[in-house]
N, CA, C and O atoms as a Tinker XYZ file with bonds, in Angstrom:
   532  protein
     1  N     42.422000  -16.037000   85.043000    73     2
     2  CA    42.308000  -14.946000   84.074000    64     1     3
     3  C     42.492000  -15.529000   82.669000    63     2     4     5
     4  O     43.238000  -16.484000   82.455000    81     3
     5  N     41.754000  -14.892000   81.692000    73     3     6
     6  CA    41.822000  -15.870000   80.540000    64     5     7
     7  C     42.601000  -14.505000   79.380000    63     6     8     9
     8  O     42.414000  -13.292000   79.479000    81     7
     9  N     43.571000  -15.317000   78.225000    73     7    10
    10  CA    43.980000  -14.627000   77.686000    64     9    11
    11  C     43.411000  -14.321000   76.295000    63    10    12    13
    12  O     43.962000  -13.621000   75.446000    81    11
    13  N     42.097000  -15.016000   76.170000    73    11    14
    14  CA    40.806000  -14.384000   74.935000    64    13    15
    15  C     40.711000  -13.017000   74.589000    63    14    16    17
    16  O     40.209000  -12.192000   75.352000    81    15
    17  N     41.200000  -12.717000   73.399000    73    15    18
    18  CA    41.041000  -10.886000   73.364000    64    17    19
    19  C     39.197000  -10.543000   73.637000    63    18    20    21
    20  O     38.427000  -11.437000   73.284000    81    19
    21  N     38.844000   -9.775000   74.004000    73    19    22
    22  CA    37.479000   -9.409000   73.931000    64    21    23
    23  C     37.191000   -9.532000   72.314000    63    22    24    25
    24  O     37.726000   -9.453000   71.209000    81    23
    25  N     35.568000   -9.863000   73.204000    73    23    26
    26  CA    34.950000   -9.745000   72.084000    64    25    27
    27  C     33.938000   -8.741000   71.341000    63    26    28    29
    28  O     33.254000   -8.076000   72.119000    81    27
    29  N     33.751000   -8.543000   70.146000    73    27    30
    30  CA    33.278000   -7.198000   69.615000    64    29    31
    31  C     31.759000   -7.197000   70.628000    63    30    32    33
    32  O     31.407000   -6.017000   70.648000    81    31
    33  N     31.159000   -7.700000   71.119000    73    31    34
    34  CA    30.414000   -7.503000   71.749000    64    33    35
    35  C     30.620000   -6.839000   73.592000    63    34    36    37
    36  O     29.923000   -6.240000   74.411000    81    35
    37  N     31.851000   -7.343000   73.523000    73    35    38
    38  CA    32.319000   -6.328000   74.958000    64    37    39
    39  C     33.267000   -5.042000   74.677000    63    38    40    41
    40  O     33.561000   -4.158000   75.482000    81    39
    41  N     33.664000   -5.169000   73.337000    73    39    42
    42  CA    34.362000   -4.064000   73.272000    64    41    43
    43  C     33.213000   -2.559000   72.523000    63    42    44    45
    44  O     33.382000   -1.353000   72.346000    81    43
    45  N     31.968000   -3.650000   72.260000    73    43    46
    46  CA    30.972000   -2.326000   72.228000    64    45    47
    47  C     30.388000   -1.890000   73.703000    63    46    48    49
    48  O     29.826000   -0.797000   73.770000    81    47
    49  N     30.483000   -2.598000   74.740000    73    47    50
    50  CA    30.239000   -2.396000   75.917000    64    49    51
    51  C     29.130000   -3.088000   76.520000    63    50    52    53
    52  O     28.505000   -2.751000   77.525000    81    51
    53  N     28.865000   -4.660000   75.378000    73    51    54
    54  CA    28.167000   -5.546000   76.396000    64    53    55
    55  C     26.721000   -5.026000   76.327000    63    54    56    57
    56  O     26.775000   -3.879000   75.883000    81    55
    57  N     25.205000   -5.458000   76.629000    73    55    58
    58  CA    23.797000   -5.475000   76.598000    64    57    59
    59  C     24.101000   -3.849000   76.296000    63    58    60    61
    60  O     23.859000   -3.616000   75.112000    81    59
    61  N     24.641000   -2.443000   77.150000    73    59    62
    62  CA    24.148000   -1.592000   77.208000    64    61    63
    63  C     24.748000   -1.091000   76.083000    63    62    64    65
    64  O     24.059000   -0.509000   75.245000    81    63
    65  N     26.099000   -1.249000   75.916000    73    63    66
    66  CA    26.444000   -0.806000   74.174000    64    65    67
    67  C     26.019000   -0.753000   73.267000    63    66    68    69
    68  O     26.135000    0.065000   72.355000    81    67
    69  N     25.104000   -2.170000   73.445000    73    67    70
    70  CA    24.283000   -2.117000   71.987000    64    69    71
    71  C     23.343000   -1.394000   72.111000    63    70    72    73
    72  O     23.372000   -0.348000   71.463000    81    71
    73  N     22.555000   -1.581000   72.694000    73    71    74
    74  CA    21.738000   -0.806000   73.272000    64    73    75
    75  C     21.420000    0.437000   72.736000    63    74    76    77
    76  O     20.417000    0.884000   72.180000    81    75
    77  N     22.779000    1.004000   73.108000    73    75    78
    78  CA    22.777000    2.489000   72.820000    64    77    79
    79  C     23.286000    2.897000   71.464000    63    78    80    81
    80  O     23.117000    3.978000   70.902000    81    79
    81  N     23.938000    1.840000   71.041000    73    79    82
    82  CA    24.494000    1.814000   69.418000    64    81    83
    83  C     22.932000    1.979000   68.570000    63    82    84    85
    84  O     22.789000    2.827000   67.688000    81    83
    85  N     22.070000    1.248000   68.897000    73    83    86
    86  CA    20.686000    0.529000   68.234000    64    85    87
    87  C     19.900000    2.304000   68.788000    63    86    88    89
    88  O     19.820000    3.135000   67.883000    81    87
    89  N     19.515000    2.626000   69.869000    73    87    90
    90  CA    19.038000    3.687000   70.010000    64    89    91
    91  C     19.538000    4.757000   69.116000    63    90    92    93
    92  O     18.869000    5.507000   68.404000    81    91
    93  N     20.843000    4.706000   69.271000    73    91    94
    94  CA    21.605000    5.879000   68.234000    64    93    95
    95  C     21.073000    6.131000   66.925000    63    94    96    97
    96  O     20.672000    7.176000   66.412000    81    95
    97  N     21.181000    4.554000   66.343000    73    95    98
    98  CA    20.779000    4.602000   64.651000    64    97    99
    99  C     19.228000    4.694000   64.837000    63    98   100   101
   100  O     18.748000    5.394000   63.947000    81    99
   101  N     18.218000    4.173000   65.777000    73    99   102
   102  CA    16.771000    4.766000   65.440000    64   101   103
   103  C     16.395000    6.156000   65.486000    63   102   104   105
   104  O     15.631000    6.771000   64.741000    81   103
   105  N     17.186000    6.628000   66.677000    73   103   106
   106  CA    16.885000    8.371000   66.898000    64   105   107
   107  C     17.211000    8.475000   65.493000    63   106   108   109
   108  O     16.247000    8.835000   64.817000    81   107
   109  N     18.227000    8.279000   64.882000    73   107   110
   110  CA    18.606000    9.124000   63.642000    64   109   111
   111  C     17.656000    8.445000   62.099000    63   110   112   113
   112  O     17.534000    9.009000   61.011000    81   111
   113  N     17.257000    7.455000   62.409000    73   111   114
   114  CA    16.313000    7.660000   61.141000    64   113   115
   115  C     15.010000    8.102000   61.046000    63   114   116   117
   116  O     14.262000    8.294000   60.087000    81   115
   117  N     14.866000    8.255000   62.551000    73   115   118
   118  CA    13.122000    8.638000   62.959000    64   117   119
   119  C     13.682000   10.313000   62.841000    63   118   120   121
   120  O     13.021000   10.905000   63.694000    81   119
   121  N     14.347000   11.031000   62.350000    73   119   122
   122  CA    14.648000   12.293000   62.654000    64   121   123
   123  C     15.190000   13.310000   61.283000    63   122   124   125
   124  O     15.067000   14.534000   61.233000    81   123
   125  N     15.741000   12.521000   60.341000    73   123   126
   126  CA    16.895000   12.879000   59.382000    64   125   127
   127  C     16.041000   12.347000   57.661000    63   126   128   129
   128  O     16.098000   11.338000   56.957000    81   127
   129  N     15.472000   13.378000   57.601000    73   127   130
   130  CA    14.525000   13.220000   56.029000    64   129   131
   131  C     15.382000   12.323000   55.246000    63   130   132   133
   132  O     14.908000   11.443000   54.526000    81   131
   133  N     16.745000   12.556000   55.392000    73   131   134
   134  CA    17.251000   11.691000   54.407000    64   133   135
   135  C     16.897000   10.191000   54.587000    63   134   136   137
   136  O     17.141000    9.432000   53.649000    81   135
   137  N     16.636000    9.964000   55.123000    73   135   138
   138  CA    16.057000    8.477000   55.942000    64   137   139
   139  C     14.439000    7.887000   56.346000    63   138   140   141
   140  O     13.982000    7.002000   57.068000    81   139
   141  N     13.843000    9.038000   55.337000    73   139   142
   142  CA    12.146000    9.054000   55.346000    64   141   143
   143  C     11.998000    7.811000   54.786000    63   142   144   145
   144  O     11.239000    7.072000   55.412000    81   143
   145  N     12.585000    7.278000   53.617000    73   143   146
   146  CA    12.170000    6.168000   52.756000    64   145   147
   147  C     12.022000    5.022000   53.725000    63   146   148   149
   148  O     11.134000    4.173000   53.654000    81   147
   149  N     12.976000    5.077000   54.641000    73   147   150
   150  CA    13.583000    3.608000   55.251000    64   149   151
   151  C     12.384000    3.931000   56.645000    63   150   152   153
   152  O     11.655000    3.078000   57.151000    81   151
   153  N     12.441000    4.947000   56.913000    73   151   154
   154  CA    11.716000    4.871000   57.961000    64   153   155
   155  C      9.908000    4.289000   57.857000    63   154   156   157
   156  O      9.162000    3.507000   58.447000    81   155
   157  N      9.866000    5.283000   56.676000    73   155   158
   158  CA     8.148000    4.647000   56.256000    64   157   159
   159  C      7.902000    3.197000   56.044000    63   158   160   161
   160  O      6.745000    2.788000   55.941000    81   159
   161  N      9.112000    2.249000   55.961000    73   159   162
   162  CA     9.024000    1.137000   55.745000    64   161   163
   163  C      8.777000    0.375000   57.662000    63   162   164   165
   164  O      8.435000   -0.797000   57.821000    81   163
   165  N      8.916000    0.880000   58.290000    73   163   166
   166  CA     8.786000    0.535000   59.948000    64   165   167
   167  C      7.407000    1.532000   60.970000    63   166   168   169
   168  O      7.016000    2.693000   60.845000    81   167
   169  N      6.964000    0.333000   62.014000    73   167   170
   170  CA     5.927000    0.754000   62.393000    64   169   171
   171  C      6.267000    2.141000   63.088000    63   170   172   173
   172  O      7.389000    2.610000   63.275000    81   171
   173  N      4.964000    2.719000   63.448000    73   171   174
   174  CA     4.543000    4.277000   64.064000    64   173   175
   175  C      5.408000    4.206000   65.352000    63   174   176   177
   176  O      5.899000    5.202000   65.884000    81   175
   177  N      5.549000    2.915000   65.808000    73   175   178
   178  CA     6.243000    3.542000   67.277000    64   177   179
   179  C      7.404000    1.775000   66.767000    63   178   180   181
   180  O      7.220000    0.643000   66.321000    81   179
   181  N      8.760000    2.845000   67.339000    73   179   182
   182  CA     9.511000    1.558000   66.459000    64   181   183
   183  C     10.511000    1.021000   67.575000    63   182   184   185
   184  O     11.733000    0.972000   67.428000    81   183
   185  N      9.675000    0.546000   68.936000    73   183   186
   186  CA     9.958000   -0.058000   69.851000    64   185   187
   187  C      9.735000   -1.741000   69.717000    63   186   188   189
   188  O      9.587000   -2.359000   70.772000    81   187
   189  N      9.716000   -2.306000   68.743000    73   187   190
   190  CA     9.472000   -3.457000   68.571000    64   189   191
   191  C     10.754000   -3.372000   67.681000    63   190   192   193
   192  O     11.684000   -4.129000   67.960000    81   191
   193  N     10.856000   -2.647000   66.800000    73   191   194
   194  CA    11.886000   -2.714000   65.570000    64   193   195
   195  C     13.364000   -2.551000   66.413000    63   194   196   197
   196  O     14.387000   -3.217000   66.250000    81   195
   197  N     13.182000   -1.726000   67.120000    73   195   198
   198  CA    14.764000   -1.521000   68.406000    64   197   199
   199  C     14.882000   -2.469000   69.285000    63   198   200   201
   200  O     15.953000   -2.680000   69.855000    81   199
   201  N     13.643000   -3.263000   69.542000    73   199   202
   202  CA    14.419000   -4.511000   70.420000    64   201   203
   203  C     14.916000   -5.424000   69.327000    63   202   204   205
   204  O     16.054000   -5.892000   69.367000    81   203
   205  N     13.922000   -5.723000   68.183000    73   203   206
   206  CA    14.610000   -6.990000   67.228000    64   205   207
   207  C     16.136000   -6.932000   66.589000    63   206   208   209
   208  O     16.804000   -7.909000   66.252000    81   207
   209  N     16.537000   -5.474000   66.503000    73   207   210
   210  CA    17.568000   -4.915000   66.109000    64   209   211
   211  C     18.928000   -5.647000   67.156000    63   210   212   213
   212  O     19.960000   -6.237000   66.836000    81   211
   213  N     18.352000   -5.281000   68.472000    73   211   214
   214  CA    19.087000   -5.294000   69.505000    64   213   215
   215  C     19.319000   -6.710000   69.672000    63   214   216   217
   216  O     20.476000   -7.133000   69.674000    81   215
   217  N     18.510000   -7.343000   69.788000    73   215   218
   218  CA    18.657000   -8.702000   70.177000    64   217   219
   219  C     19.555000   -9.290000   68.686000    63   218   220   221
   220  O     20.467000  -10.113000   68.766000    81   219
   221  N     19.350000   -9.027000   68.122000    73   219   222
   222  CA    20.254000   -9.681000   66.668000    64   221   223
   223  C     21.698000   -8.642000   66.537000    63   222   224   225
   224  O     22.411000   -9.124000   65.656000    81   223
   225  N     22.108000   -7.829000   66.926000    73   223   226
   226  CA    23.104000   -7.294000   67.088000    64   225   227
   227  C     24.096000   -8.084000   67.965000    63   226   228   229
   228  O     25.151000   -8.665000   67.709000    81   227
   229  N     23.325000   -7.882000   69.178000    73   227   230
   230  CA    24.249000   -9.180000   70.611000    64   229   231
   231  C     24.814000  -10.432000   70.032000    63   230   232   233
   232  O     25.914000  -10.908000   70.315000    81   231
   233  N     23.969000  -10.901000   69.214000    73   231   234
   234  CA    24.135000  -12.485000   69.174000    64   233   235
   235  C     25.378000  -12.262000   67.739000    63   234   236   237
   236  O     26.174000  -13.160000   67.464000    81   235
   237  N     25.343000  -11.263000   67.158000    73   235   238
   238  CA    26.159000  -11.109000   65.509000    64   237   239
   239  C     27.613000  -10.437000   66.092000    63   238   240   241
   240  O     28.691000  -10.618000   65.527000    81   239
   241  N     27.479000   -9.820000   67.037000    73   239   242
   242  CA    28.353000   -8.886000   67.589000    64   241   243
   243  C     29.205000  -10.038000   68.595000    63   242   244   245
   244  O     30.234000   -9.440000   68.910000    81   243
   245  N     29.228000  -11.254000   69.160000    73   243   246
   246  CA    29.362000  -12.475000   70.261000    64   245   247
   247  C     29.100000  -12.042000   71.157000    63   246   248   249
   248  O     29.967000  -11.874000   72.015000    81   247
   249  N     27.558000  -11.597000   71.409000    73   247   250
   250  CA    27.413000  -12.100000   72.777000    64   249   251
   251  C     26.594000  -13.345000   73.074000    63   250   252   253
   252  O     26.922000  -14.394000   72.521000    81   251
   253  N     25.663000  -13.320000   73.815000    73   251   254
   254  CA    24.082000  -14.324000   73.570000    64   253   255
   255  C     23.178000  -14.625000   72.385000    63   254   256   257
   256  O     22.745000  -13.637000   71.792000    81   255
   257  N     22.909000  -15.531000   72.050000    73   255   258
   258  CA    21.577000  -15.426000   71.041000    64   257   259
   259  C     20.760000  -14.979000   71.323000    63   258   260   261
   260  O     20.073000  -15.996000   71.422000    81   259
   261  N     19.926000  -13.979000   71.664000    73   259   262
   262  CA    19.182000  -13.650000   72.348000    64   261   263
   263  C     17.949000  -13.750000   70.963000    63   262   264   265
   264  O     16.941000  -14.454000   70.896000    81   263
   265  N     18.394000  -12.954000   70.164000    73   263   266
   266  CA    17.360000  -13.182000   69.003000    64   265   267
   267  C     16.814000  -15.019000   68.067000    63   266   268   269
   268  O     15.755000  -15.415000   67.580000    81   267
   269  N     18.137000  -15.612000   68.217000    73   267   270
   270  CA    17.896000  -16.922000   67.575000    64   269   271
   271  C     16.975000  -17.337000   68.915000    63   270   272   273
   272  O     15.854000  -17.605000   68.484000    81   271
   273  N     17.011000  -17.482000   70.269000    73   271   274
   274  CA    16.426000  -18.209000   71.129000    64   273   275
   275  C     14.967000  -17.647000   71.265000    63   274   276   277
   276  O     13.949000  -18.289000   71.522000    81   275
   277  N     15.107000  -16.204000   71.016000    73   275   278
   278  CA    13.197000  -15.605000   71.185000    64   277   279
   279  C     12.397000  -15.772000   70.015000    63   278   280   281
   280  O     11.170000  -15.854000   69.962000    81   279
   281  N     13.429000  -15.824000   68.855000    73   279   282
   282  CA    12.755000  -15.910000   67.231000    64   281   283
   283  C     13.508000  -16.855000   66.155000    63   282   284   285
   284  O     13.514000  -16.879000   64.924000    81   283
   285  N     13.903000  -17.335000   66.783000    73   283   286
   286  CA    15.118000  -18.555000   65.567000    64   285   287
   287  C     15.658000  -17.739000   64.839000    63   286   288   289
   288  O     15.754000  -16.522000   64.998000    81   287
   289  N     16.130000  -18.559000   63.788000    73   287   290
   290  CA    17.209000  -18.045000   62.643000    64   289   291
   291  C     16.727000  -16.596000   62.485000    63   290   292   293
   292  O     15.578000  -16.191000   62.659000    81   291
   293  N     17.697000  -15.958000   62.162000    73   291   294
   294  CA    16.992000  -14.247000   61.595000    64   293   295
   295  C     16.813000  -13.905000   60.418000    63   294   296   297
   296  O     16.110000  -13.016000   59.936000    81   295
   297  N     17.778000  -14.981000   59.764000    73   295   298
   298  CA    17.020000  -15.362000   57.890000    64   297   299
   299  C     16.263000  -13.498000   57.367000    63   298   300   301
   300  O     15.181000  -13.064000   56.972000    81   299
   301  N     17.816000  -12.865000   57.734000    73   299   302
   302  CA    17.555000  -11.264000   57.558000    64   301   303
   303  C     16.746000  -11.491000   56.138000    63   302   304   305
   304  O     15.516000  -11.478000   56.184000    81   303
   305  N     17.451000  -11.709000   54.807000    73   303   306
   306  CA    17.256000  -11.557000   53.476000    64   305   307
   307  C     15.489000  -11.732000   53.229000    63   306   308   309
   308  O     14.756000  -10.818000   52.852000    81   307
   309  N     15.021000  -13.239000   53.571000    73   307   310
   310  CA    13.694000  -13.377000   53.643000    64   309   311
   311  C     12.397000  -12.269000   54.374000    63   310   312   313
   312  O     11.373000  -11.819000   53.859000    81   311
   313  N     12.953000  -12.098000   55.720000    73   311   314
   314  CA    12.454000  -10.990000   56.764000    64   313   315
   315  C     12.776000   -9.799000   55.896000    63   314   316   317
   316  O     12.645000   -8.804000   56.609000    81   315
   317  N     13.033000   -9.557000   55.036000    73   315   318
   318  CA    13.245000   -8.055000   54.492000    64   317   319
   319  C     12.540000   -7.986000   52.861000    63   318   320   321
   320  O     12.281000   -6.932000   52.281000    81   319
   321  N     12.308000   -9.382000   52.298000    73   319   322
   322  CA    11.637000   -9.209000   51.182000    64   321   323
   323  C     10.545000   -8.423000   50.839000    63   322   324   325
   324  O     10.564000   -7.882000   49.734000    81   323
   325  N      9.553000   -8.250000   51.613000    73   323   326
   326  CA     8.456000   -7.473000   51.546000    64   325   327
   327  C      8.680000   -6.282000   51.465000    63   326   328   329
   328  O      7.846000   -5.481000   51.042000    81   327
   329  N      9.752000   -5.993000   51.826000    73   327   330
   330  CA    10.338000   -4.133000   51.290000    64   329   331
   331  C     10.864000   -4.146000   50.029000    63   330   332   333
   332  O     11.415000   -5.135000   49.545000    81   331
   333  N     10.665000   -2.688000   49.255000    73   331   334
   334  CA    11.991000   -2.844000   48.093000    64   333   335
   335  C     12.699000   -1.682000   48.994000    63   334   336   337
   336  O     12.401000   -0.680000   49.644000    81   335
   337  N     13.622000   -2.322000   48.682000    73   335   338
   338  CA    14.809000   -2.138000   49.127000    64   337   339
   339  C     16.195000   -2.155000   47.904000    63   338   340   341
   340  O     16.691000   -3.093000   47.280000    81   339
   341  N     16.438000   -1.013000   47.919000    73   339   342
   342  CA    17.216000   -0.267000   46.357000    64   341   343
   343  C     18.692000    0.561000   47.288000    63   342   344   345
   344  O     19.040000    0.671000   48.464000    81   343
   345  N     19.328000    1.101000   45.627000    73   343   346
   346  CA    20.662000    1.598000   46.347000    64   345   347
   347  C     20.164000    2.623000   47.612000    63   346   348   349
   348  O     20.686000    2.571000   48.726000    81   347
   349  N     18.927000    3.683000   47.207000    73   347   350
   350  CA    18.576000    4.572000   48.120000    64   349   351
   351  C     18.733000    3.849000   49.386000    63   350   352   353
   352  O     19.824000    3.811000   49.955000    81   351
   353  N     17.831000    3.355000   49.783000    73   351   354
   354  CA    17.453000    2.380000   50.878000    64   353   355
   355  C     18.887000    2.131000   51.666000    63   354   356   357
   356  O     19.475000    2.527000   52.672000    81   355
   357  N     19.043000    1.344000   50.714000    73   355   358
   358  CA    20.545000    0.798000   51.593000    64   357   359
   359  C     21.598000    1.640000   52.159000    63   358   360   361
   360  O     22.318000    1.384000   53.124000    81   359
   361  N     21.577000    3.039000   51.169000    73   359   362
   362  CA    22.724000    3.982000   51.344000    64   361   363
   363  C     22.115000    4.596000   52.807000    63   362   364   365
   364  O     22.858000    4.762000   53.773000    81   363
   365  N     20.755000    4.889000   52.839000    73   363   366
   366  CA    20.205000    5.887000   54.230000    64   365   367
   367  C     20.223000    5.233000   55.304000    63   366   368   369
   368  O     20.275000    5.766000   56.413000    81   367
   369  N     20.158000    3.204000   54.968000    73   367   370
   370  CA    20.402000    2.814000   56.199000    64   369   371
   371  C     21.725000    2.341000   56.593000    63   370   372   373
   372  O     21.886000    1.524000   57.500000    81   371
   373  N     22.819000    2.937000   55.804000    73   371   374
   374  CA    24.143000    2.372000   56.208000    64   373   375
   375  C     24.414000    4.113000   56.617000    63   374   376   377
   376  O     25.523000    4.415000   57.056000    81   375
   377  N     23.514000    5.029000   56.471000    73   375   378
   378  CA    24.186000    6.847000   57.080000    64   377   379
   379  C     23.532000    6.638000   58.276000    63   378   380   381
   380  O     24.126000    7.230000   59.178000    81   379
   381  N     22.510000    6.013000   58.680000    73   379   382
   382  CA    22.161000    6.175000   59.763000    64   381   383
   383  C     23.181000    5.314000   60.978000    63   382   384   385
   384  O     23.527000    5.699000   62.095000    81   383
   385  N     23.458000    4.132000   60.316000    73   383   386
   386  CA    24.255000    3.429000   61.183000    64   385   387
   387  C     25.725000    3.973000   61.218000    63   386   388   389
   388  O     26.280000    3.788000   62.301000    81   387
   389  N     26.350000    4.505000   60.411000    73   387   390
   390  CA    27.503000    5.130000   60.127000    64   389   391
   391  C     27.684000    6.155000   61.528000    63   390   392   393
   392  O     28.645000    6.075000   62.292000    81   391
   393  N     26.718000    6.976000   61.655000    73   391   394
   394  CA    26.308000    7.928000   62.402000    64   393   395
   395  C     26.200000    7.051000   63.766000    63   394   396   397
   396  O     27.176000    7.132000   64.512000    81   395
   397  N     25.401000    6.436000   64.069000    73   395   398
   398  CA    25.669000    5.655000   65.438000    64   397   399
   399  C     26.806000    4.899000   65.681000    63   398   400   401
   400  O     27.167000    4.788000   66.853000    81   399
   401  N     27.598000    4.225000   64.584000    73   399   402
   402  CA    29.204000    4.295000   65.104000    64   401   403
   403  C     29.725000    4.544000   65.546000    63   402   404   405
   404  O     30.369000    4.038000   66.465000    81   403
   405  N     29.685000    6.226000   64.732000    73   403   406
   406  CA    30.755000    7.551000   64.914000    64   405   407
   407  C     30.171000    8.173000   66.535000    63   406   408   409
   408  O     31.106000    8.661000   67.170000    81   407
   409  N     29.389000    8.203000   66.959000    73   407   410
   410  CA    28.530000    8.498000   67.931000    64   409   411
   411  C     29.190000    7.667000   69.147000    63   410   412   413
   412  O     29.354000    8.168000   70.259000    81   411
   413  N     29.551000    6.342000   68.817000    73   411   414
   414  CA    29.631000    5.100000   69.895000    64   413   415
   415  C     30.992000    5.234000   69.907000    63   414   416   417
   416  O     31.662000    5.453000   68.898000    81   415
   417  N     31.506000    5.086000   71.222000    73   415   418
   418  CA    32.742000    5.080000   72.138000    64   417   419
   419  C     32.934000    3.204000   71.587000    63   418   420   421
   420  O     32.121000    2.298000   71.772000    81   419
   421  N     34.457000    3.127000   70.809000    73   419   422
   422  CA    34.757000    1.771000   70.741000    64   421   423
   423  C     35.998000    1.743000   69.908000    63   422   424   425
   424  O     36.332000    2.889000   69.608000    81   423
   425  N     36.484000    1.181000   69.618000    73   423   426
   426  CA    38.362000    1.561000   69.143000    64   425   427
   427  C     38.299000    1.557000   67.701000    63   426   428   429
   428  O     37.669000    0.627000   67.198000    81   427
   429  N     38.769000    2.319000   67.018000    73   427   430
   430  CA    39.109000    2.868000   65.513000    64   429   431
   431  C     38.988000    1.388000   64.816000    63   430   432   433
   432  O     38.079000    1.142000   64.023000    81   431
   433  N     39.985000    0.424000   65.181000    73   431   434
   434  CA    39.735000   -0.947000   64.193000    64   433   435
   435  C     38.149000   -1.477000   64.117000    63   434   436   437
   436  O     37.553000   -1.623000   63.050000    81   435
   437  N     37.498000   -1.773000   65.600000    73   435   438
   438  CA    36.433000   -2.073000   65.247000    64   437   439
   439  C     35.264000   -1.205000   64.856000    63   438   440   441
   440  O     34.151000   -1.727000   64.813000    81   439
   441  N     35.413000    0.072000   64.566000    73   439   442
   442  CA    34.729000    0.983000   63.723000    64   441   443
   443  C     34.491000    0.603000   62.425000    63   442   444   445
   444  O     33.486000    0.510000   61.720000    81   443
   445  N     36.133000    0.331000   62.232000    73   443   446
   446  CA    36.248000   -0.035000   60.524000    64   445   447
   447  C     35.615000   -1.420000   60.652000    63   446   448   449
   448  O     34.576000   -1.556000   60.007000    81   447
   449  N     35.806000   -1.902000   60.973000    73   447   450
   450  CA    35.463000   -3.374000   60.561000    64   449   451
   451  C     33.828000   -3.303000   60.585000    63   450   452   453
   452  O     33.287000   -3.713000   59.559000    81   451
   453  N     33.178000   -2.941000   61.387000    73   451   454
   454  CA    31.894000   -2.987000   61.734000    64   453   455
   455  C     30.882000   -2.333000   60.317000    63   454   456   457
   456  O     29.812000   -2.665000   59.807000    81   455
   457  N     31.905000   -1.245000   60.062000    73   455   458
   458  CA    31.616000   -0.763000   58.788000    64   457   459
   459  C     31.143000   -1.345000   57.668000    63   458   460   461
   460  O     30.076000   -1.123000   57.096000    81   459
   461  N     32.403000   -2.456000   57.257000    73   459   462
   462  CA    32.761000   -2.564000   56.356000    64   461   463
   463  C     31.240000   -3.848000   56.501000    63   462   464   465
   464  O     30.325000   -3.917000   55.680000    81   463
   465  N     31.368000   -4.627000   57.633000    73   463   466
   466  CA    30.028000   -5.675000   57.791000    64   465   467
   467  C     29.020000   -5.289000   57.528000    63   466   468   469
   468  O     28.302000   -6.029000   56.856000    81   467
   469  N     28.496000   -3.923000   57.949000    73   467   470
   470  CA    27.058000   -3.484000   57.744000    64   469   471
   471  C     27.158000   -3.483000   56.645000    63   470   472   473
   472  O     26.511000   -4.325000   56.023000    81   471
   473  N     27.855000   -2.714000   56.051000    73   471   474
   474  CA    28.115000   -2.521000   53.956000    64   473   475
   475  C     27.388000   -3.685000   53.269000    63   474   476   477
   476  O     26.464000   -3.748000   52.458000    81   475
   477  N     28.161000   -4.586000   53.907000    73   475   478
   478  CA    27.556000   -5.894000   53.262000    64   477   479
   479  C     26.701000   -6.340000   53.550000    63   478   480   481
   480  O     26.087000   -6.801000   52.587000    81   479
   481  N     25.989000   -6.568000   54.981000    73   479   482
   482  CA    24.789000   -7.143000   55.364000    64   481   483
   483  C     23.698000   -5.725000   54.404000    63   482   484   485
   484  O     22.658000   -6.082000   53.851000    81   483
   485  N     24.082000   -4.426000   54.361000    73   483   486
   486  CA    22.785000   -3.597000   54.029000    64   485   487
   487  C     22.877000   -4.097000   52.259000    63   486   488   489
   488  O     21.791000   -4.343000   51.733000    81   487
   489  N     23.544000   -4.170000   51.803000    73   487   490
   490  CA    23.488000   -4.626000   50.321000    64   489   491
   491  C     22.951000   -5.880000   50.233000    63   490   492   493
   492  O     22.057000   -5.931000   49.388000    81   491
   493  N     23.181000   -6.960000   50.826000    73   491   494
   494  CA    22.971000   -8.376000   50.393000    64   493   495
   495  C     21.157000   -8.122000   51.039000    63   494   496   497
   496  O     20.564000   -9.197000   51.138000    81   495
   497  N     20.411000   -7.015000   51.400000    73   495   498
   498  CA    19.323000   -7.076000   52.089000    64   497   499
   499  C     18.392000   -6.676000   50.398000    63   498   500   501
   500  O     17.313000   -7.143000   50.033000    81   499
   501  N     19.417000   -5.537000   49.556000    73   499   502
   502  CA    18.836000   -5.312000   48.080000    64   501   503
   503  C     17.873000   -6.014000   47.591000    63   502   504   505
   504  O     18.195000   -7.201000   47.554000    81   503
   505  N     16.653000   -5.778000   47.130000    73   503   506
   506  CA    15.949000   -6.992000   46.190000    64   505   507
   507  C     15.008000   -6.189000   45.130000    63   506   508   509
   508  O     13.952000   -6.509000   44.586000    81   507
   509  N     15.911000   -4.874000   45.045000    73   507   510
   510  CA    15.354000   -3.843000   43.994000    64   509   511
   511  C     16.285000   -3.400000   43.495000    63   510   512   513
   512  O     16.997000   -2.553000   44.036000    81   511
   513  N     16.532000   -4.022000   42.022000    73   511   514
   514  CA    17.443000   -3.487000   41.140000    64   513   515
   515  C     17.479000   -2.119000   40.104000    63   514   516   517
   516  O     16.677000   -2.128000   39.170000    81   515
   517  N     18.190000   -1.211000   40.221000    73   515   518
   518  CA    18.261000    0.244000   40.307000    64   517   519
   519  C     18.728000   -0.015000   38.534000    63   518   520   521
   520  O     19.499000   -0.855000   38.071000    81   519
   521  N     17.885000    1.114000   37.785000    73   519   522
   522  CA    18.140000    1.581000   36.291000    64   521   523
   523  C     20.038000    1.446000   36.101000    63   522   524   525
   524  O     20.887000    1.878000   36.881000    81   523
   525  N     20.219000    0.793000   34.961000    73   523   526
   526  CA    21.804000    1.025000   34.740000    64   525   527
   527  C     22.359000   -0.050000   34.903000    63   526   528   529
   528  O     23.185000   -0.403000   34.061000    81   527
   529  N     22.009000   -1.066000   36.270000    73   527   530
   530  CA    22.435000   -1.821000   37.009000    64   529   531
   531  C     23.197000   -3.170000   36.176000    63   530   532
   532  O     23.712000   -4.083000   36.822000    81   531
């Protein structure tokens, strides 16, 4: 028996956690106007966009690489240039994920923490600087 605390990838519940974490946040941007912007930026049927999601979640979350081994590095920032991507953007795709959190069975600390990561991965994705700025 090993005394390794789990890892955020088993304490989301392992392939099917994510899974359903990643389903969570697509139902909700394919659904929730507030999230039209982000959505028009992804194809008509966004079963390609929910596996790439998924597979780069596992591997960020410790489980498998599943995404570095089917597609190498995920070099998010580059893969996202072709969008602008502004405070809007970022804010609808951190409510949508917020929402599949709150949705997902997993313990109060790693809520917060998970939070606080997306925050930063959805900002550092920015490459449209907003009036004021």
């Amino acid at each position: 028996m090993t005394n390794d605390p789990a890892s955020h990838f088993e304490l989301l519940g392992g392939e099917l956690g994510v899974r359903r974490l990643v389903d969570r946040f697509y139902d909700r941007m394919d659904t929730v106007v507030e999230a039209s912007s982000i959505r028009a930026m992804h194809p008509r049927d966004l079963a390609g966009s929910r596996e790439k999601l998924f597979l780069f979640l596992v591997g960020w979350t410790g489980g498998p690489p599943l995404y570095a081994q089917q597609h190498g590095h995920p070099m998010l920032r580059a893969r996202h240039l072709p969008f602008a991507i502004g405070v809007p953007e970022r804010d609808a795709w951190i409510a949508c994920m917020d929402f599949a959190l709150d949705e997902h069975e997993m313990p109060d600390e790693l809520r917060g923490y998970l939070r606080l990561r997306f925050r930063s991965v959805a900002d550092h994705m920015r490459n449209r600087s907003e009036v004021g700025e």
